[in-house]
C-alpha positions, -999 to 999 in steps of 0.1 A, spaced: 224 863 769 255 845 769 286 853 747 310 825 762 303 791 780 328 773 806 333 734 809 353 707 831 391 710 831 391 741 820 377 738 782 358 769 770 336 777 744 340 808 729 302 812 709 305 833 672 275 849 680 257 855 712 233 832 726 200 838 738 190 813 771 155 807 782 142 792 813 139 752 804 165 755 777 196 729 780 230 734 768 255 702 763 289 700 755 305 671 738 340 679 743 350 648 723 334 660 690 345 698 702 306 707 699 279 725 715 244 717 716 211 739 729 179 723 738 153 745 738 124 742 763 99 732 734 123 702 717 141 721 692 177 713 688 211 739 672 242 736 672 258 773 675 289 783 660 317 782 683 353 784 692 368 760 718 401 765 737 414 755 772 421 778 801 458 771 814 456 789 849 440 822 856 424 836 824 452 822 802 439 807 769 451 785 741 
């Protein structure tokens, strides 16, 4: 289970709801369109609800 996902440089994504992993799933970020998107092992695709901020320093978020 996984309530909040770390990227590069610091970007974070904060999920609405928790998110259930399995083993084979996938997760990509496209920091670009601020998006998150799970692959699950079988093919199907979501795109969780999210919140994204960046991490200035030691736990510090904007």
């Amino acid at each position: 289970m996984v309530d909040e996902l770390g990227a590069e440089f610091g970007y974070f994504c904060e999920l609405a709801e928790p998110l259930f992993l399995a083993p084979g799933d996938r997760i990509l970020f496209d920091g670009m369109r601020a998006t998150l998107t799970v692959t699950r092992a079988g093919g199907a695709t979501s795109s969780p609800s999210a919140r994204w901020g960046v991490r200035c320093g030691r736990d510090i978020r904007i």
